[in-house]
C-alpha positions as CSV (number, residue, x, y, z in Angstrom):
1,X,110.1,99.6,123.1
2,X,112.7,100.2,120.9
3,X,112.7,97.8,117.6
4,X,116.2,97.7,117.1
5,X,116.0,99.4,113.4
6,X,117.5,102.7,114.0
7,X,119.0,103.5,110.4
8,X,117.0,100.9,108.5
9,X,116.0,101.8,105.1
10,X,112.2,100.8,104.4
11,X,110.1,100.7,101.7
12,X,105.6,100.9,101.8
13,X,103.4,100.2,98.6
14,X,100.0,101.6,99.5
15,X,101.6,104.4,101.3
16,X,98.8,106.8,100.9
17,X,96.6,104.1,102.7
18,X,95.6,103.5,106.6
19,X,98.1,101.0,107.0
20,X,100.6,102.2,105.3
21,X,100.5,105.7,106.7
22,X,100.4,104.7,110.6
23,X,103.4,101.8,110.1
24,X,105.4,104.8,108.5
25,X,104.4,106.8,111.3
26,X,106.0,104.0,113.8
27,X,108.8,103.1,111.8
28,X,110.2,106.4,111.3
29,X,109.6,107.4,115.2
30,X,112.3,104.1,115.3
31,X,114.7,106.0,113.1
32,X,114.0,104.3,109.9
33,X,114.5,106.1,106.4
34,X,111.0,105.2,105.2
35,X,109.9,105.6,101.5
36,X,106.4,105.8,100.6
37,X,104.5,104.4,97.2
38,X,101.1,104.6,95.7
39,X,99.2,104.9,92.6
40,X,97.0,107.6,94.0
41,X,99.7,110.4,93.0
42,X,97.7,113.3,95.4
43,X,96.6,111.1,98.3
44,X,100.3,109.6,98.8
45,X,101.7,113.6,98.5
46,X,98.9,114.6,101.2
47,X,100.7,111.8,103.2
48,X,104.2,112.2,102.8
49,X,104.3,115.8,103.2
50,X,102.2,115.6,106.6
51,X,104.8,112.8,108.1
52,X,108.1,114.3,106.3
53,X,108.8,111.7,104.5
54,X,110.3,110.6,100.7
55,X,107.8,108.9,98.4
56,X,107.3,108.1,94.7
57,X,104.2,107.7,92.9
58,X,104.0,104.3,91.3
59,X,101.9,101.4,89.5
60,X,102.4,98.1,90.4
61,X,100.1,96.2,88.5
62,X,103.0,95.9,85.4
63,X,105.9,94.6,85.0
64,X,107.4,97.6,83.6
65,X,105.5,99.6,85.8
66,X,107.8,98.1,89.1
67,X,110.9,98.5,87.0
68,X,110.1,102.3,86.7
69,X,109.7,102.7,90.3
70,X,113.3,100.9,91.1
71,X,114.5,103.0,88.5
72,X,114.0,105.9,90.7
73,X,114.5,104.7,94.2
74,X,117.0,101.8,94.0
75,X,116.7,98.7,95.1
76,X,118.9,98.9,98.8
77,X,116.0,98.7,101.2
78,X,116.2,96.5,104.4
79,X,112.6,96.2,104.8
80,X,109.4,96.1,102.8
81,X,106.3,96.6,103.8
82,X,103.5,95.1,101.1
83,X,100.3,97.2,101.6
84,X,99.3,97.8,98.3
85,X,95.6,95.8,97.3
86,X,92.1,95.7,96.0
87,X,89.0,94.7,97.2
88,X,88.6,93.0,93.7
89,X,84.8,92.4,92.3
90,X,82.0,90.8,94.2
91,X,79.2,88.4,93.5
92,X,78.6,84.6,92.9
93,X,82.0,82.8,92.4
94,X,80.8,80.8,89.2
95,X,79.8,84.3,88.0
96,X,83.3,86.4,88.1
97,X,84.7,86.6,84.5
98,X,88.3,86.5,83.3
99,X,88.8,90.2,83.9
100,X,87.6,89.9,87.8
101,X,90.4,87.5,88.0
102,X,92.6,89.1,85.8
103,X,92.3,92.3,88.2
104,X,92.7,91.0,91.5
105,X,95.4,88.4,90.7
106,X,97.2,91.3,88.9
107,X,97.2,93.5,92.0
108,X,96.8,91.6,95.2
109,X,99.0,89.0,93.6
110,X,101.3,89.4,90.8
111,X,102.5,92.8,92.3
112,X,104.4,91.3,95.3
113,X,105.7,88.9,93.6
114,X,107.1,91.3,90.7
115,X,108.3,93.4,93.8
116,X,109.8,91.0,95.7
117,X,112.2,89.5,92.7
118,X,114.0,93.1,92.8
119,X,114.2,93.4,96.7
120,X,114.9,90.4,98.3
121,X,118.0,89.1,96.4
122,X,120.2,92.3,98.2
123,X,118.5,91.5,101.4
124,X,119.5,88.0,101.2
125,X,123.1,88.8,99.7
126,X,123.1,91.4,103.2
127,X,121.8,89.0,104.9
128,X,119.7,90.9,107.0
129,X,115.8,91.8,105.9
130,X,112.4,91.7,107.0
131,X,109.1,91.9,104.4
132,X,105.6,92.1,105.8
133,X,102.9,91.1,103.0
134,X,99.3,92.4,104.0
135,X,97.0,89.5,103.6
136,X,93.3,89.1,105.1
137,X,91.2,87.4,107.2
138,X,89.8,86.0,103.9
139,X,92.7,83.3,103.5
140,X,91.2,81.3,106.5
141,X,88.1,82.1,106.3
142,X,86.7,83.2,102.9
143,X,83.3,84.4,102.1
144,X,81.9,83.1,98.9
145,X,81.2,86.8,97.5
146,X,84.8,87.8,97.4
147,X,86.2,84.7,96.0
148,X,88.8,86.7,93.6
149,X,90.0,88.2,96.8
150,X,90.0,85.4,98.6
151,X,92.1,83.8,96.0
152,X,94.6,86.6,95.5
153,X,95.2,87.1,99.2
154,X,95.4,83.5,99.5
155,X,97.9,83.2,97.0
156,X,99.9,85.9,98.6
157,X,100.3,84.4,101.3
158,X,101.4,81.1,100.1
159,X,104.0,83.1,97.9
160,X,105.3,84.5,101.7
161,X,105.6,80.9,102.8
162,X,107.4,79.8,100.2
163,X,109.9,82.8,100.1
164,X,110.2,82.5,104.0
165,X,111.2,78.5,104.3
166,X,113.6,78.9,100.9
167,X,115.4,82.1,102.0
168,X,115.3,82.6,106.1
169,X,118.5,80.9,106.8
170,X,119.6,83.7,104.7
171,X,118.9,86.4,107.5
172,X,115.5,87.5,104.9
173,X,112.3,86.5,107.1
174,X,109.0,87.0,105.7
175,X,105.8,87.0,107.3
176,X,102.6,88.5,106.4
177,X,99.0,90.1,108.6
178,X,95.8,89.2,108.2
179,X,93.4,91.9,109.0
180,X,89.7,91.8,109.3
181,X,86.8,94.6,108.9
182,X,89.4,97.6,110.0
183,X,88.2,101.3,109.6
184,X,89.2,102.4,106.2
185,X,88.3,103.5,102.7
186,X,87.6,100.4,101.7
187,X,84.8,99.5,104.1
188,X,83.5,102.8,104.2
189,X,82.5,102.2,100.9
190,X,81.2,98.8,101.5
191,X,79.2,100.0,104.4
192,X,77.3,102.7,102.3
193,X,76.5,100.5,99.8
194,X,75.1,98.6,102.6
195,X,73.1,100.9,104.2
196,X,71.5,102.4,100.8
197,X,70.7,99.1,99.7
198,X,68.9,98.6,103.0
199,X,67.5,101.8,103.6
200,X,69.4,102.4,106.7
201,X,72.2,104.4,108.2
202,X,75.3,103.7,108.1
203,X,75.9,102.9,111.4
204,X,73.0,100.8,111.3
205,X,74.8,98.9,108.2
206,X,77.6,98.5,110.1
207,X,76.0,96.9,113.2
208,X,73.7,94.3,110.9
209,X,76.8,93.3,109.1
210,X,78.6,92.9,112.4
211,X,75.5,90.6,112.9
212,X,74.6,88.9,110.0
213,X,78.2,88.6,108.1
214,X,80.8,88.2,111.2
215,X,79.5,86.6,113.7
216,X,82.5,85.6,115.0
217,X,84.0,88.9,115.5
218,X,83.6,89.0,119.2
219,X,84.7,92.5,119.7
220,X,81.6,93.7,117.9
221,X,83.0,96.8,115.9
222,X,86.3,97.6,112.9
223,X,89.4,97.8,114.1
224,X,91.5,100.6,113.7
225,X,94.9,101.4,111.6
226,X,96.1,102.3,114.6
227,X,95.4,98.3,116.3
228,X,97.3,97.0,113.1
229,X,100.3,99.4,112.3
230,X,102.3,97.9,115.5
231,X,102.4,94.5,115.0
232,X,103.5,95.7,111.3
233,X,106.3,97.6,112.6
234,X,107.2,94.3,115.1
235,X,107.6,92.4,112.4
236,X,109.5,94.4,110.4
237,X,112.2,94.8,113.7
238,X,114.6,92.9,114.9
239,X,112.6,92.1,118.3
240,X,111.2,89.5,115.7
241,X,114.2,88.3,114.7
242,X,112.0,84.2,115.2
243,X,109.4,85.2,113.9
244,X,109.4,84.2,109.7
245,X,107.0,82.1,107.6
246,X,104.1,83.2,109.6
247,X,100.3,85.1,109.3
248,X,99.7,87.1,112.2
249,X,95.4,87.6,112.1
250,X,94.4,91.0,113.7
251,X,90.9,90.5,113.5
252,X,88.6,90.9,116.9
253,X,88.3,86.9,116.6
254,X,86.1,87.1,113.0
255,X,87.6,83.6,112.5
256,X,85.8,81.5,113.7
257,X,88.4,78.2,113.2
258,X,91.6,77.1,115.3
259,X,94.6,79.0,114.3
260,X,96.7,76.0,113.4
């Protein structure tokens, strides 16, 4: 299908991530000039050079920090793609201290929103932009032990909303995915923990916490970059061009509510 964004200019935080990488992949198969950032300086490198693409190492989680980065690659981008996060700390809510906060507020937050005040005014005076902000299942239905995350996410994507019903008229439309359990760093890590605390594999760990902790996720494994990256690059075409304000959930069914 071609998305109608031959020529587009694009920018992904969390490049050097599974996300990232496989909606760079897709949008620059569509012609777009695609621009990769991350703090991880080698893993975004490893990255760019293997899809050909620019890409500039960056931290988001400071104001100044953004302002470097804009500093380097301008600000005249027609799409953004927000993949950049943290798992933040786990454990009892009542329990997580001011720096748990501090840190996932800071990143999952605070960094699209510093992001967005330089790229969507030129979007809006072009009239013509598309921003996808990478949420989680977590903002419909959060578990207790990743409350900061929940949080942050959920704060994301109220920040989306907000931006989307102010500024669509404007041609900017903003909408955000909410994936659950995919294949990735992140719950690689989370699934050996698992299976040294219980003494199993870590396939085993996978398939109790499949169990035990998403019962709802009917499909019964992690999704794959690959199963998120397209509906990424859909949003970020113009085949979506009625499409703004909302949170598309990629998540084998793990919620277990009505998507109202």
């Amino acid at each position: 299908m071609d998305l109608k964004i031959n020529g587009k200019r694009a920018l992904i935080t969390g490049g050097s991530g599974g996300f990232g990488r496989e909606t760079a992949r897709i949008l620059l198969d569509e012609g777009v000039d695609v621009t990769l950032t991350d703090v991880d300086e080698d893993a975004l490198r490893a990255v760019a050079e293997d899809l050909g693409t620019a890409h500039q190492v960056a931290d988001l989680s400071s104001v100044e920090g953004v302002a470097e980065l804009f500093e380097v690659v301008g600000t005249g981008f027609d799409i953004w793609v927000h993949a950049a996060g943290v798992t933040g700390a786990k454990g009892d809510p009542l329990e997580m201290d001011e720096e748990a906060w501090s840190h996932a507020l800071n990143i999952d937050f605070l960094s699209g929103v510093r992001m967005a005040r330089h790229l969507c005014p030129e979007m809006i005076e072009r009239q013509w932009g598309r921003v996808v902000f990478v949420t989680s299942e977590n903002v419909a239905q959060p578990y207790p032990d990743e409350t900061v995350y929940n949080a942050s996410k959920s704060a994301l994507l109220s920040f989306a909303k907000s931006v989307a019903m102010q500024h669509s008229a404007s041609g900017l439309l903003v909408n955000a995915i909410a994936p659950a359990f995919i294949e990735s760093p992140m719950t690689d890590g989370m699934m050996e923990k698992r299976a040294e605390e219980l003494g199993v594999s870590k396939e085993e760990a996978i398939e109790s916490f499949l169990e035990e902790e998403r019962p709802y996720l009917v499909l019964g494994r992690r999704g794959k970059v690959e199963e998120v990256a397209p509906v990424i690059a859909l949003l970020c075409s113009e085949r979506a061009s009625f499409v703004t304000g909302s949170n598309w959930r990629i998540d084998g069914g793990a919620v277990g509510s009505l998507d109202l």
